[in-house]
C-alpha positions as CSV (number, residue, x, y, z in Angstrom):
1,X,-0.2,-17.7,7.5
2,X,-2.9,-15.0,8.4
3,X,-2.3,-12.0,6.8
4,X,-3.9,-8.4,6.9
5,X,-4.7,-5.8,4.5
6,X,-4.4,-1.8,4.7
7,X,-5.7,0.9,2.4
8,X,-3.9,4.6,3.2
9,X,-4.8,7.5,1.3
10,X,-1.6,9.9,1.8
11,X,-3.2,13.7,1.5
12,X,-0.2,15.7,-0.3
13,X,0.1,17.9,-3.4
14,X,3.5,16.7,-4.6
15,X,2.9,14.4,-8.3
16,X,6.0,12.4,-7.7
17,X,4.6,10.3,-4.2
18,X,1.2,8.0,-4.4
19,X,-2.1,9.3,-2.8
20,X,-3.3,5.6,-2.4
21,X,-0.7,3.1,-0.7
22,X,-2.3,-0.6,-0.4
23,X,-0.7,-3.4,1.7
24,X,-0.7,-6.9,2.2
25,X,1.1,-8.0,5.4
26,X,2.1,-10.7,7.5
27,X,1.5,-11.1,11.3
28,X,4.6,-9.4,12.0
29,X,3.2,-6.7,9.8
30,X,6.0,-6.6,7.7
31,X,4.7,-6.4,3.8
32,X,4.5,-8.7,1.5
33,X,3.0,-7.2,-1.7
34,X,2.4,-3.5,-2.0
35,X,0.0,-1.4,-4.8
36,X,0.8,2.4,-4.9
37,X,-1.6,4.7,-6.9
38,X,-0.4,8.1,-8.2
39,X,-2.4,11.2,-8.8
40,X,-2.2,10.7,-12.6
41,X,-3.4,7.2,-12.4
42,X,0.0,5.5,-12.7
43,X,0.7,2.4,-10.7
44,X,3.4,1.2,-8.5
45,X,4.2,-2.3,-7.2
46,X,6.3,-4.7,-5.1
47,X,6.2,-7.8,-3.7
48,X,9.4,-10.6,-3.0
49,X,9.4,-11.2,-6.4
50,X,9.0,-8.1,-8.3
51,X,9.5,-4.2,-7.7
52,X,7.9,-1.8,-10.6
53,X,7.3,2.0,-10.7
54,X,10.4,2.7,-8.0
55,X,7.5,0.9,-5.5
56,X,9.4,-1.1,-2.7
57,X,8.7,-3.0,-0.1
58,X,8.7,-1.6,3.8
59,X,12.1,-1.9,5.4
60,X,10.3,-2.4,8.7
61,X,7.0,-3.6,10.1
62,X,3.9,-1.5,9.2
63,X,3.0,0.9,12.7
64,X,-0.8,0.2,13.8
65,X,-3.3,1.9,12.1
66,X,-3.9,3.9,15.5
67,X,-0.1,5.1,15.1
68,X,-0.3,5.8,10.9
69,X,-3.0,7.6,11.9
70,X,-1.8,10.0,14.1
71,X,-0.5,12.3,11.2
72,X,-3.0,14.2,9.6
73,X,-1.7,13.8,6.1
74,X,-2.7,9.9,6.3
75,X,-6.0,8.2,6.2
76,X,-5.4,4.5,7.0
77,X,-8.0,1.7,6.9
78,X,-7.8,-1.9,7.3
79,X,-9.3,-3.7,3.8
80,X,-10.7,-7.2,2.9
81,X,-8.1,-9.8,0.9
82,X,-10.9,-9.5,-1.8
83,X,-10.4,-5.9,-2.3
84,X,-6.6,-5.9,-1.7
85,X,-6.7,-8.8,-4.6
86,X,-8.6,-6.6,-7.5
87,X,-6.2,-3.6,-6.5
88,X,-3.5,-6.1,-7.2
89,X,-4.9,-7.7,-10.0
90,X,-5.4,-4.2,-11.5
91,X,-1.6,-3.2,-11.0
92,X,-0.8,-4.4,-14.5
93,X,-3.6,-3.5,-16.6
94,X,-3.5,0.2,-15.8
């Protein structure tokens, strides 16, 4: 199954949402695992299996990057498996 990878950086001043959102998903672009980073360093995660720091998984497909994109508050960029992996990996030991 191919999969693709997305790093956002979500520009906001509010402590209570991430400023770093990290995706895996599937060719439908609906995710499968999911890594939020907060401002204070906290972590959030999801995947099928687990949901931890009120992180969840979308409830519909991921837009294109072109279409995340269009609002200013977002900064989205397609990422490697290898460096969606050590974000995940590091999801527990933060």
């Amino acid at each position: 199954m191919t999969m693709n990878y997305l790093c956002v950086k979500w520009k906001h001043s509010c402590p209570d949402d991430p400023v770093w959102l990290y995706s895996e998903i599937d060719a439908n672009r609906w995710e499968k695992r999911k890594v939020e980073i907060f401002v204070d360093g906290r972590f959030g995660y999801a995947s099928a299996v687990e949901s931890v720091g009120g992180t969840r998984l979308g409830e519909a497909p991921i837009p294109p990057l072109k279409e995340i994109a269009r609002d200013s508050q977002f900064e989205p960029a397609e990422i490697t498996k290898d460096q969606f992996e050590e974000v995940w990996q590091r999801r527990k030991s933060e």
